[in-house]
DSSP file (Angstrom, degrees, kcal/mol; ACC not computed):
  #  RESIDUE AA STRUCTURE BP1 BP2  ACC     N-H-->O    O-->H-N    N-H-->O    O-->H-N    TCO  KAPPA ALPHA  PHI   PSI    X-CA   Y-CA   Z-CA
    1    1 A X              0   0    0      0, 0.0     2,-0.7     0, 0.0    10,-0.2   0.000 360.0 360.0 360.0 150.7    0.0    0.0    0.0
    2    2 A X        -     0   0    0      8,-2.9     7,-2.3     2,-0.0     2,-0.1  -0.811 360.0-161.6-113.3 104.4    1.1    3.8   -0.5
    3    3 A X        -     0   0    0     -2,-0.7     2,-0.3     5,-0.2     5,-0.2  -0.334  10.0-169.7 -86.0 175.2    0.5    6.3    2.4
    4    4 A X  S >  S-     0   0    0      3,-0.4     3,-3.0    -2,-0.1    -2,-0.0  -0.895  80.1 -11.4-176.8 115.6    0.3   10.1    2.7
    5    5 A X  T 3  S-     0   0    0     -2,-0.3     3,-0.1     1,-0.3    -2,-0.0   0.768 127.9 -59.0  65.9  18.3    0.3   12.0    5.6
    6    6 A X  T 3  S+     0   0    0      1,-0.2     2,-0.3     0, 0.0    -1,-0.3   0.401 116.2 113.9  81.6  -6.5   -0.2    8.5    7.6
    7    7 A X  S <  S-     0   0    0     -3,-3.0    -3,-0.4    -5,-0.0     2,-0.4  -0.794  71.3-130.2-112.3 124.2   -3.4    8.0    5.6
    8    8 A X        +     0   0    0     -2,-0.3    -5,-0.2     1,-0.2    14,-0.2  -0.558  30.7 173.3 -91.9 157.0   -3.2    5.2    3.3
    9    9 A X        +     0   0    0     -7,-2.3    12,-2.0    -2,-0.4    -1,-0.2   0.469  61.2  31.4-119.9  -9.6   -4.2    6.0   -0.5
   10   10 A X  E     +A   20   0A   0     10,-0.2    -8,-2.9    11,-0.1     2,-0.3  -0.732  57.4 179.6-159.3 112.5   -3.5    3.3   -2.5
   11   11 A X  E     -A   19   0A   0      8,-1.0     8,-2.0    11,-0.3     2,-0.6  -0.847  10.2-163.8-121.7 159.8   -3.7   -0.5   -1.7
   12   12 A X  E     -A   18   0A   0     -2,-0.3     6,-0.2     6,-0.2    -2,-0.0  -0.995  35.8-151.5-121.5 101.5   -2.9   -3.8   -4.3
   13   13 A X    >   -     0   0    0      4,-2.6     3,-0.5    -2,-0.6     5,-0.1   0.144  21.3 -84.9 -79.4-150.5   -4.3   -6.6   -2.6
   14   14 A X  T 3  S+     0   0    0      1,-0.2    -1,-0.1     2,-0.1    -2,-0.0   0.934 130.0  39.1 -76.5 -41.3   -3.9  -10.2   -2.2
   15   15 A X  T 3  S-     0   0    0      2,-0.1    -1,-0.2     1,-0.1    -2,-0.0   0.376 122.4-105.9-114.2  30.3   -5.7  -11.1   -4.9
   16   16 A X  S <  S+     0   0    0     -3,-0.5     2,-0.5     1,-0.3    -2,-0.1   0.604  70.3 137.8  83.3  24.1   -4.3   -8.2   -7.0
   17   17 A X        -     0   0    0     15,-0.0    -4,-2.6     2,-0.0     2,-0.4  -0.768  43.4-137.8 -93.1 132.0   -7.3   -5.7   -7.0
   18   18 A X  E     -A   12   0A   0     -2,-0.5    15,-2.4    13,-0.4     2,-0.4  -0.904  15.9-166.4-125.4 146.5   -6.4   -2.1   -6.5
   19   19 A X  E     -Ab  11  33A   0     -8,-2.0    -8,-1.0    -2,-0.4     2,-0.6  -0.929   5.6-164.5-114.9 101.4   -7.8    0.2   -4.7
   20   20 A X  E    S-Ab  10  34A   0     13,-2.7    15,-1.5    -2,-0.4   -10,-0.2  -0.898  78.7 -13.5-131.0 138.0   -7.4    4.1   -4.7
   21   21 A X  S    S+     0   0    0    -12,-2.0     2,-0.5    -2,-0.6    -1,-0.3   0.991 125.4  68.9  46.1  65.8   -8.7    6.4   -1.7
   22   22 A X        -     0   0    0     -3,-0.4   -11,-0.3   -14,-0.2    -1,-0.2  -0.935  65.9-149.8 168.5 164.5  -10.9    3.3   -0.3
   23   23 A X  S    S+     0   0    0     -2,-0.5     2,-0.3     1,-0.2    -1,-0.1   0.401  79.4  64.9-143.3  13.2  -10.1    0.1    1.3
   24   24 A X        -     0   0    0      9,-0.1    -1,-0.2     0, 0.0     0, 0.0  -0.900  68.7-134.5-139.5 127.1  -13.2   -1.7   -0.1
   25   25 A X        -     0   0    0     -2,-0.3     3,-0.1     1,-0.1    -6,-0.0  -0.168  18.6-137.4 -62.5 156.6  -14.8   -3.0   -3.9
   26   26 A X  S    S+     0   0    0      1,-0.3     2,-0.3     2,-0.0    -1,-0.1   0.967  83.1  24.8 -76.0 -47.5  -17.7   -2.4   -4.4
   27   27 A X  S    S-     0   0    0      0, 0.0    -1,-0.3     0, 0.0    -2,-0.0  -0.873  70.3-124.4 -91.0 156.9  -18.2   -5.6   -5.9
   28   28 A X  S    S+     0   0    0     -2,-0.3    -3,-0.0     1,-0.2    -2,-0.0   0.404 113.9  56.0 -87.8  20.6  -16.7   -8.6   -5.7
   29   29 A X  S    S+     0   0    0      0, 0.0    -1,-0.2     0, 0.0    -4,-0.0   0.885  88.9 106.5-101.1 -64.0  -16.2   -8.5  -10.1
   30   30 A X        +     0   0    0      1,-0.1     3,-0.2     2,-0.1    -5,-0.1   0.518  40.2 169.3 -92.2 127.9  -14.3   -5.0   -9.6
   31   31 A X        +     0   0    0      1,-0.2   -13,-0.4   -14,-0.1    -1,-0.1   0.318  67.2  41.6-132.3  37.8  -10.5   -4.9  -10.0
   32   32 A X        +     0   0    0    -15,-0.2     2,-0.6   -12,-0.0    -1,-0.2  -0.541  62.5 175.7-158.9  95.6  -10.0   -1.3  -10.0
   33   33 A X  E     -b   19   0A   0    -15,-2.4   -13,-2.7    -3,-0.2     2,-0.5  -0.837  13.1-178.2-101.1 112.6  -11.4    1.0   -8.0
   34   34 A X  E     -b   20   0A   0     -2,-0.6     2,-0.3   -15,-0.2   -13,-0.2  -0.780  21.2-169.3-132.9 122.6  -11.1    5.2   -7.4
   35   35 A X        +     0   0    0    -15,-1.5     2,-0.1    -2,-0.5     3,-0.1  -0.979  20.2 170.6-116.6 143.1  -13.2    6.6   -4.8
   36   36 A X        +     0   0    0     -2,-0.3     3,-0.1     1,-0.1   -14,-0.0  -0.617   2.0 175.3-146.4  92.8  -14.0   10.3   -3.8
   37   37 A X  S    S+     0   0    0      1,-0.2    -1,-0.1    -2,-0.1     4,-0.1   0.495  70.1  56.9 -93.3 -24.3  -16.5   10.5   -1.6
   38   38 A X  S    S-     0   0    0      2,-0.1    -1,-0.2     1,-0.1     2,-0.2   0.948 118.0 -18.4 -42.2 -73.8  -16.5   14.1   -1.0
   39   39 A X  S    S-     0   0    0      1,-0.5    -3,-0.1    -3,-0.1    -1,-0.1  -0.577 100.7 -28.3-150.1-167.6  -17.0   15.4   -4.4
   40   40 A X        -     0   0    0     -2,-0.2    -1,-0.5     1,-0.1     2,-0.2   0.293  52.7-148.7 -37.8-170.7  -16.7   14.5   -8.0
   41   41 A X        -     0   0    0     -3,-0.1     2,-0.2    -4,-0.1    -5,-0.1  -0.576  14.8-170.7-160.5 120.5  -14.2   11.8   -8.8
   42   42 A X        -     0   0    0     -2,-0.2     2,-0.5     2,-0.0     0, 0.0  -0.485  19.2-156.2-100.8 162.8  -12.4   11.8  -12.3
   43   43 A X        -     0   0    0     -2,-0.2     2,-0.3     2,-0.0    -2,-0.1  -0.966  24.1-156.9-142.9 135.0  -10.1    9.2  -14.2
   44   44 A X        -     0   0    0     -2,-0.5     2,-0.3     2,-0.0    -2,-0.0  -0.946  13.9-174.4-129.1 132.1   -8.0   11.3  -16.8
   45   45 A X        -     0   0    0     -2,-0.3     2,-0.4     2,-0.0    -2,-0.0  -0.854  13.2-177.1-128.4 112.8   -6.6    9.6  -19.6
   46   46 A X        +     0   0    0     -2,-0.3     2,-0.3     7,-0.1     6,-0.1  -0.754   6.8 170.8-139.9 119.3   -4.4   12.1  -21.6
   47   47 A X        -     0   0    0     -2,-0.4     2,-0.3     4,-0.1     6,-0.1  -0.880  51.0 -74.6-126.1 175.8   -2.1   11.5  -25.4
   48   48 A X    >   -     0   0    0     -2,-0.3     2,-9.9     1,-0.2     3,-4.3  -0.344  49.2-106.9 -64.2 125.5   -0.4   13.7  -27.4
   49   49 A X  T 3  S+     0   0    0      1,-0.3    -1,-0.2    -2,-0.3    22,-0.0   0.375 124.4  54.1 -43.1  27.9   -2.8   16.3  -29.7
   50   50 A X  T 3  S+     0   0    0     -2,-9.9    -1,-0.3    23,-0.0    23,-0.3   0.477 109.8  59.3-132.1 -15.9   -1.9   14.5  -32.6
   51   51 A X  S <  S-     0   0    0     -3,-4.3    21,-1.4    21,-0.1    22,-1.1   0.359  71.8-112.1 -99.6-140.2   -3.1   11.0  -31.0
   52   52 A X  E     -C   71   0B   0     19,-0.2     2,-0.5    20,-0.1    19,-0.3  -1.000  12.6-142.3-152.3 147.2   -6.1    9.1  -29.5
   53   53 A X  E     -C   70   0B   0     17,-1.8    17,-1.9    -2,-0.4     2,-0.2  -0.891  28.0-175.3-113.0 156.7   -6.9    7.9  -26.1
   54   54 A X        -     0   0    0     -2,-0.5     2,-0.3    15,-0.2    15,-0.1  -0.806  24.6-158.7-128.6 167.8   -8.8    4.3  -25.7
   55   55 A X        -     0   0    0     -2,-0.2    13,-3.0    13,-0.1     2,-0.2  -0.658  26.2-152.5-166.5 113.4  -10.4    2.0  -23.4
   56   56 A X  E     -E   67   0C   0     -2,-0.3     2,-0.4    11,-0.2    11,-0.3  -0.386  11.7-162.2 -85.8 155.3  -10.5   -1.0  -24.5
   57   57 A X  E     +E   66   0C   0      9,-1.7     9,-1.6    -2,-0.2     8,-0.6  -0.983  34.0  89.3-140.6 133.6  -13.0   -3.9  -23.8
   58   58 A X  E     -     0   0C   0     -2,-0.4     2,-0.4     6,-0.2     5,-0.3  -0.953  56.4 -68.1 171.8-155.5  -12.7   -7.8  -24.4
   59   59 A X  E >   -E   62   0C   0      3,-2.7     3,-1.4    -2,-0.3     6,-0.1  -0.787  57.1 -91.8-123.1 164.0  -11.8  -11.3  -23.7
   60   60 A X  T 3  S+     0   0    0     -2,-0.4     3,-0.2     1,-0.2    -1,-0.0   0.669 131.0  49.1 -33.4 -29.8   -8.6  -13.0  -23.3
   61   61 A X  T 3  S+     0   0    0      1,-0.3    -1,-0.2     2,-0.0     2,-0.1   0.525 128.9  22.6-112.1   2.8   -8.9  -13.9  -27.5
   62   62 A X  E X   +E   59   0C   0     -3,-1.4    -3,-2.7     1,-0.0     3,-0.6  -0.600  57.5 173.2-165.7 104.3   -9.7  -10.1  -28.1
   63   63 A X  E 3  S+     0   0C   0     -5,-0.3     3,-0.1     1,-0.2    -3,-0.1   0.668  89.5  45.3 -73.2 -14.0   -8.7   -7.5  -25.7
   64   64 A X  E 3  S+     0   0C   0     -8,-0.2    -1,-0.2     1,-0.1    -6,-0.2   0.097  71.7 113.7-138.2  -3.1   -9.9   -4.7  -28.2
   65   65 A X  E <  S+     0   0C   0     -3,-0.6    17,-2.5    -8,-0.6    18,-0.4   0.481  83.6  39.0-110.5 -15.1  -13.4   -6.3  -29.2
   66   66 A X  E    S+EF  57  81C   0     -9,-1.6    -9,-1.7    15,-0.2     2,-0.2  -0.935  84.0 175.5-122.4 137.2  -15.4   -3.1  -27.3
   67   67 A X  E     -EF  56  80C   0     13,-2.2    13,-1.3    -2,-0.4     2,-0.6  -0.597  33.6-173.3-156.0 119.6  -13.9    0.3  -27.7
   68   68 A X  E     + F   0  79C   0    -13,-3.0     2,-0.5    -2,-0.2    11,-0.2  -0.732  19.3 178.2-104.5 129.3  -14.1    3.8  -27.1
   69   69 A X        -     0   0    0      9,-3.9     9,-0.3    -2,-0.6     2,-0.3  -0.862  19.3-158.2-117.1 129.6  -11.7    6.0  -28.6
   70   70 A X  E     -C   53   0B   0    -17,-1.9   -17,-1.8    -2,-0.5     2,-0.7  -0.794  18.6-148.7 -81.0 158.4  -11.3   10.1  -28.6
   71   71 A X  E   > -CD  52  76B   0      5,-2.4     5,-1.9    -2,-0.3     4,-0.2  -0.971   7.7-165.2-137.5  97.7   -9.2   11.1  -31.5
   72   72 A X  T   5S+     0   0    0    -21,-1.4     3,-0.1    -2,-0.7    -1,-0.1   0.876  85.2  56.4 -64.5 -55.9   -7.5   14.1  -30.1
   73   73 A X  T   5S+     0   0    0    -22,-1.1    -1,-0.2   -23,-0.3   -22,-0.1   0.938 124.7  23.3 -65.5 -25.6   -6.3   15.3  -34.2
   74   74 A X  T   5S-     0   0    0      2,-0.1    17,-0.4   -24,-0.1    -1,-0.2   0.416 103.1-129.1-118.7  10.2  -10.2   15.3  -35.4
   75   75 A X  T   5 +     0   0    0     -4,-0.2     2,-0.3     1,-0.2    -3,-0.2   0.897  57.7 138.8  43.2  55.7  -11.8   15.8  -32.1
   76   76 A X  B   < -D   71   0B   0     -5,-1.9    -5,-2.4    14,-0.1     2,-0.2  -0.832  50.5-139.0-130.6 167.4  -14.2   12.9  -32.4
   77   77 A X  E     - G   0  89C   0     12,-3.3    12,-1.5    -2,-0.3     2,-0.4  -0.767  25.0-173.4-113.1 155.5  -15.6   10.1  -30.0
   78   78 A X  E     - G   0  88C   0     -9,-0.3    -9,-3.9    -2,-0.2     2,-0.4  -0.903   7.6-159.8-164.5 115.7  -15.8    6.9  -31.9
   79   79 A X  E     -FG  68  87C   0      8,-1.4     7,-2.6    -2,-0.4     8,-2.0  -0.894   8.3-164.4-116.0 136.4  -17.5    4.0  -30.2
   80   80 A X  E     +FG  67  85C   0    -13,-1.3   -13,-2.2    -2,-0.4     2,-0.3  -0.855  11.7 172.0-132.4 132.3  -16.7   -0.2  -31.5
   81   81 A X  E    S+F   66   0C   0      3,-3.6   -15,-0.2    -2,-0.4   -16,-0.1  -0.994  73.1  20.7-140.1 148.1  -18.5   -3.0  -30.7
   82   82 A X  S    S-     0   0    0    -17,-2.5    -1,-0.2    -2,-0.3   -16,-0.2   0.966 128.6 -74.2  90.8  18.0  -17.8   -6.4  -32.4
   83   83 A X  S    S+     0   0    0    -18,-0.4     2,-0.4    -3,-0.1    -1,-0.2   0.675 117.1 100.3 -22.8  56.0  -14.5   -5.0  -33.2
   84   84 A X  S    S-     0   0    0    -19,-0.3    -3,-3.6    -3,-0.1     2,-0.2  -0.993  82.7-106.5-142.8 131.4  -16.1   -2.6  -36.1
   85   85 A X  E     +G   80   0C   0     -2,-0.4    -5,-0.2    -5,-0.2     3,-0.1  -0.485  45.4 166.5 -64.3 125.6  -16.9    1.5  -35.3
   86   86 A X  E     +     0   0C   0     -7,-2.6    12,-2.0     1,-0.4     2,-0.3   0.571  56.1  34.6-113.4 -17.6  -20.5    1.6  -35.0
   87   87 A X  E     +GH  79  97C   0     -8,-2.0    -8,-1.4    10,-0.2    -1,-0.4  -0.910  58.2 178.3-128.1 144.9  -21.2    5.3  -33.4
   88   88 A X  E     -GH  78  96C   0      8,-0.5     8,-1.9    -2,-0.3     2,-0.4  -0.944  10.8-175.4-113.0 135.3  -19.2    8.9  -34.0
   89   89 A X  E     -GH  77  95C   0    -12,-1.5   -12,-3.3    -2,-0.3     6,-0.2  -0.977  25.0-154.2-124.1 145.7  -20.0   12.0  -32.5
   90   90 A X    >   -     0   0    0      4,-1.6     3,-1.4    -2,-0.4   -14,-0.1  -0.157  35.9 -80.3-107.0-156.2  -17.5   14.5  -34.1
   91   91 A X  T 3  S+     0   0    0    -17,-0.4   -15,-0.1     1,-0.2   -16,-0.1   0.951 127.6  50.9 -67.0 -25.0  -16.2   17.8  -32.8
   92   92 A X  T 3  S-     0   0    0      1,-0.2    -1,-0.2     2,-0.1   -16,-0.1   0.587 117.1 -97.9 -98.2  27.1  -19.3   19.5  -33.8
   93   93 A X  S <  S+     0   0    0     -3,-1.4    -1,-0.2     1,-0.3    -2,-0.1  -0.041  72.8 137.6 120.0 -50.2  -22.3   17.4  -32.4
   94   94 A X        -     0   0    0     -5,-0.2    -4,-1.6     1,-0.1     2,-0.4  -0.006  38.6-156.0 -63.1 139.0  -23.1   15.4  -35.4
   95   95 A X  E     -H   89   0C   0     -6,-0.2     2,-0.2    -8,-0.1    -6,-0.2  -0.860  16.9-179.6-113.7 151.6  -23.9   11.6  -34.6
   96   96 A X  E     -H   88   0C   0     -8,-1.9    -8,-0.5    -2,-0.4     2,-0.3  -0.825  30.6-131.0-163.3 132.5  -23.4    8.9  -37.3
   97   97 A X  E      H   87   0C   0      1,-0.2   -10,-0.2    -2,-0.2   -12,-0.1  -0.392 360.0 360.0-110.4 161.2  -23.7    5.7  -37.6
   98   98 A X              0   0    0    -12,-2.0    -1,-0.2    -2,-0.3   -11,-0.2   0.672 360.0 360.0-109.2 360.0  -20.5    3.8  -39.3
C-alpha cells in the first residue's frame, strides 16, 4: 500500500485488485477502483494532440473487441462493438452511424 500523511491511499491486494482512496470494492467482479466520496471523482486519460486515447473492452482472445476512442487530431468520439466502429459524435455534435 502507498501512504500520505499516515493516511493510506492506495492499496494492491492479495488477490491483486487495486484500490485508490478506499479500502473496499464495491463488488466482488471490480478490479479497480477510485473513490471520492467528497466530491466528484475523475479518471484522466491524456495522449499527445496529434493521438487518440482508448479503453478497450474484451476477452482473453480479443482484448480490443469493445472500444471507445477520442481522436485528439479530429476531435471525435468513436465507439466499436464487435470490433467494427458503429457510433461517432464529431467535434461538432453530429452523430453517425458507421
Amino acid at each position: 500500500s502507498v501512504a500520505t500523511g499516515g493516511t493510506q491511499r492506495v492499496v494492491v491486494d492479495s488477490s491483486g485488485n487495486v484500490l485508490i482512496n478506499t479500502t473496499t470494492l464495491p463488488t466482488s467482479d471490480s478490479k479497480l477502483t477510485v473513490e471520492n466520496s467528497g466530491s466528484h471523482c475523475e479518471i484522466n486519460v491524456i495522449s499527445s494532440a496529434s493521438s487518440g486515447t482508448v479503453v478497450n473492452m474484451g476477452d482473453t482472445d480479443d482484448y480490443n473487441d469493445g472500444r471507445i476512442k477520442y481522436d485528439n487530431s479530429t476531435r471525435s468520439m468513436q465507439f466499436q462493438t464487435a470490433n467494427a466502429e458503429r457510433l461517432r459524435i464529431t467535434s461538432g455534435g453530429d452523430v453517425s452511424n458507421c
